[in-house]
C-alpha positions as CSV (number, residue, x, y, z in Angstrom):
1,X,0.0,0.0,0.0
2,X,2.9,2.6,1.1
3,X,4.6,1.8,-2.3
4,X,1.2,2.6,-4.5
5,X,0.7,5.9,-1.9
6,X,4.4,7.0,-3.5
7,X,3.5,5.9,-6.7
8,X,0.3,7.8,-7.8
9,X,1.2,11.2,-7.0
10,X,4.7,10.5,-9.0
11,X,2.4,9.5,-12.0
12,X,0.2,12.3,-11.8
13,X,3.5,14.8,-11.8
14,X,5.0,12.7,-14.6
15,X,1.4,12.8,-16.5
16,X,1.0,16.4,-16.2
17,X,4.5,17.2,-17.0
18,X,4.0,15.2,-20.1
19,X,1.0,17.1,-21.1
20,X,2.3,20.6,-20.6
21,X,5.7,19.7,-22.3
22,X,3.9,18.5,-25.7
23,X,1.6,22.1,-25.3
24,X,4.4,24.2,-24.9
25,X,6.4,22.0,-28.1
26,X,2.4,22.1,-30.2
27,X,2.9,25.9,-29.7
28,X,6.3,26.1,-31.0
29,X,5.4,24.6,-34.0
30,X,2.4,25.8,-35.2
31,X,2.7,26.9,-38.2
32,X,3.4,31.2,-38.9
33,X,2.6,32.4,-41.6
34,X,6.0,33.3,-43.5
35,X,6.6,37.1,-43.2
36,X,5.3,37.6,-39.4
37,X,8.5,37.7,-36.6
38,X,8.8,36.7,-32.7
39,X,10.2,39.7,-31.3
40,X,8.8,43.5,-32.9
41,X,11.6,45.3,-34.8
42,X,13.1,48.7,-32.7
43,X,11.2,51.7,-34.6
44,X,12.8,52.6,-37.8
45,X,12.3,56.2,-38.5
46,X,8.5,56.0,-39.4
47,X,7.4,57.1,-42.4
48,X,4.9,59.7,-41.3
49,X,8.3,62.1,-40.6
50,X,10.0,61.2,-43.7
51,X,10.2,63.7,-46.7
52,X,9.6,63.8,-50.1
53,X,6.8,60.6,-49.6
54,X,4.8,59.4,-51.6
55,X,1.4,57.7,-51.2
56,X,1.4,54.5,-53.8
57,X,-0.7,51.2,-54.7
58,X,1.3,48.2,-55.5
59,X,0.3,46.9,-58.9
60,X,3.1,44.0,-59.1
61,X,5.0,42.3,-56.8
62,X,7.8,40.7,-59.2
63,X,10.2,39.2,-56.3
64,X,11.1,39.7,-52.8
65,X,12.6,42.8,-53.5
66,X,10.9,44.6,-56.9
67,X,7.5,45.7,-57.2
68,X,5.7,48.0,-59.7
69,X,3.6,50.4,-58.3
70,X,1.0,53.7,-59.6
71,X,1.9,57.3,-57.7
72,X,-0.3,60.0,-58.8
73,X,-1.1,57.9,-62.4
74,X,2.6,57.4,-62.8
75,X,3.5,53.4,-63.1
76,X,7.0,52.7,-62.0
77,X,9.3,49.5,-60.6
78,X,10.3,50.1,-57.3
79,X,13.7,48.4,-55.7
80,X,13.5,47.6,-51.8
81,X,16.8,49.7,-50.5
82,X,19.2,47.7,-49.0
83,X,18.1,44.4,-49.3
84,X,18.3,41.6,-51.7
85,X,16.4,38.8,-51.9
86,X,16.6,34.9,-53.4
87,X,16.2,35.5,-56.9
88,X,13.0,33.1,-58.4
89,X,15.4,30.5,-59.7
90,X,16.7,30.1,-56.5
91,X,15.8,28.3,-53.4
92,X,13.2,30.5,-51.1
93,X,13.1,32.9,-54.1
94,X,9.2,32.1,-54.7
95,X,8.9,32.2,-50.9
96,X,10.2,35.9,-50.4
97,X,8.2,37.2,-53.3
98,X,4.5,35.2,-51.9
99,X,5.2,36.9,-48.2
100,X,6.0,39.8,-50.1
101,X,2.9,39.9,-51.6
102,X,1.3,38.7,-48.3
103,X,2.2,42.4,-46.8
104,X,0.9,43.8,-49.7
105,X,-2.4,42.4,-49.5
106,X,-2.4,42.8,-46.0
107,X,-2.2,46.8,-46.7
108,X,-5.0,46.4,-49.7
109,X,-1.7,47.3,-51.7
110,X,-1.4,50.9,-50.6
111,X,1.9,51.2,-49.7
112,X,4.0,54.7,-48.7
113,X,7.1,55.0,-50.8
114,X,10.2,57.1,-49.8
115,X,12.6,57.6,-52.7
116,X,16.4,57.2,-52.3
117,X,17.8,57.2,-55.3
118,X,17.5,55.3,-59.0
119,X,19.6,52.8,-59.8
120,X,21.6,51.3,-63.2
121,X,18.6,49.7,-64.4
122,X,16.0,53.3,-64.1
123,X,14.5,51.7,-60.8
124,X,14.1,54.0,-58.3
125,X,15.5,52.5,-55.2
126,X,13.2,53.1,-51.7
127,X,11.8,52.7,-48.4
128,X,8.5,50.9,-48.7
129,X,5.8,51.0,-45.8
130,X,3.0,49.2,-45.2
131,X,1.1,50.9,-42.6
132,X,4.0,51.2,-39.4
133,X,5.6,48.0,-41.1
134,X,9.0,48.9,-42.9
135,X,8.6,45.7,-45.8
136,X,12.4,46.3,-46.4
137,X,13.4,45.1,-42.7
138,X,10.1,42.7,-42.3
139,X,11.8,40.1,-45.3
140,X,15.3,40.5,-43.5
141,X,13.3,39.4,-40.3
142,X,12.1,37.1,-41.7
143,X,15.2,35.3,-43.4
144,X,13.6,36.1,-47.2
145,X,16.0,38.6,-47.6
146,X,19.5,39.8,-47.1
147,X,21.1,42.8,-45.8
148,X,23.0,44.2,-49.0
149,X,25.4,45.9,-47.1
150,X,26.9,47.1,-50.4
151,X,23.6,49.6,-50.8
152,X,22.0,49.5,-47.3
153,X,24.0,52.2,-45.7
154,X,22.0,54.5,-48.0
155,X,18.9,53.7,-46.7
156,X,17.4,56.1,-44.0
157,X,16.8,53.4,-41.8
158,X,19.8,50.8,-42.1
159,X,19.9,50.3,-38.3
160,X,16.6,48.5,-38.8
161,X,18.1,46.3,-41.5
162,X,20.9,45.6,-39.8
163,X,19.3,44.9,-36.4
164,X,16.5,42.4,-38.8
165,X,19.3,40.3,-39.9
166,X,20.9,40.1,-36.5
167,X,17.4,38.5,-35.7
168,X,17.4,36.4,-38.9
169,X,20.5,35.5,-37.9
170,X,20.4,34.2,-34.3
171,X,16.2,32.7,-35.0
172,X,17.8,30.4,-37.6
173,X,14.9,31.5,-40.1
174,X,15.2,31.7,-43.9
175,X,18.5,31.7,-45.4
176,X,20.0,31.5,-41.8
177,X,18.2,27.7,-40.9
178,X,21.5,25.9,-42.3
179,X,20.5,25.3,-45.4
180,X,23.2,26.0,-48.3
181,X,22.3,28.8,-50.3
182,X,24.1,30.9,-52.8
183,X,24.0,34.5,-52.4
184,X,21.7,36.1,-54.6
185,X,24.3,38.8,-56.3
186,X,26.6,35.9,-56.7
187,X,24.1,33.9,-58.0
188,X,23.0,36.8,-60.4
189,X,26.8,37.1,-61.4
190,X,27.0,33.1,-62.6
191,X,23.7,33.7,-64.8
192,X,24.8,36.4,-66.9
């Protein structure tokens, strides 16, 4: 009897144990959708403050890190500053450009846009908001994108970028989960 006293309390701790171990794992691993992050991104410089905006609706997402978008009647392709993502022949390449396009039609495709320069191809090269949601650092959150460091110290808010990859980096998300992937600028440079 003294034996089955010990035992049935020690059960009960084990059972329970059991049960709130497999929750806490169930939680873990339900699935996200692709572009949302643990942990809130410090406060890039929000667009509200920013000069020379403009007020724009997505029309295209191309990839992860080009979309086309209307700005008073004018169509344009817009560049995400300071970030480059898997191209579309490359692995996660299709992924970046769907949660791309998730934010997008999370925002009804009205997107602020603030300008920093064009680049070699006539794209002008920005800062694209969604609401308080800076898309550039959201995909480098998320592991969809990369910091380009080669451009992103021209970007108003490369703090943000830099702080998203950190996060990328030590979450183990995207391009940061182990996998082998090539670079997207040297995997542009072996296409030409």
């Amino acid at each position: 009897m003294r034996k089955l006293d010990v035992l049935i309390p020690i059960i009960a701790i084990v059972g329970f144990s059991i049960y709130f171990i497999s929750q806490n794992l169930q939680s873990q691993f339900e699935a996200k959708p692709d572009y949302e992050i643990d942990s809130p991104l410090p406060k890039p410089l929000m667009r509200s403050v920013l000069p020379n905006q403009q007020l724009c609706n997505v029309t295209d997402v191309f990839d992860g890190d080009i979309i086309a978008v209307s700005c008073n009647g004018q169509e344009k392709r817009l560049r995400l500053c300071g970030i480059d993502a898997p191209e579309m022949g490359q692995m996660l390449g299709e992924k970046a450009k769907t949660s791309l396009k998730r934010m997008v039609d999370e925002v009804g495709g009205k997107v602020s846009v603030y300008v920093i320069e064009e680049d070699r191809y006539g794209r002008e090269v920005a800062e694209v908001w969604g609401e308080d949601k800076l898309f550039n650092a959201e995909l480098v959150a998320v592991g969809l994108a990369y910091n380009y460091r080669k451009y992103s110290g021209r970007c108003l808010n490369d703090g943000a970028i830099d702080t998203a990859e950190a996060m990328a980096q030590r979450n183990k998300v995207g391009v940061w989960d182990g996998g082998n992937y090539q670079l997207p600028w040297e995997f542009r440079r072996s296409n030409r």
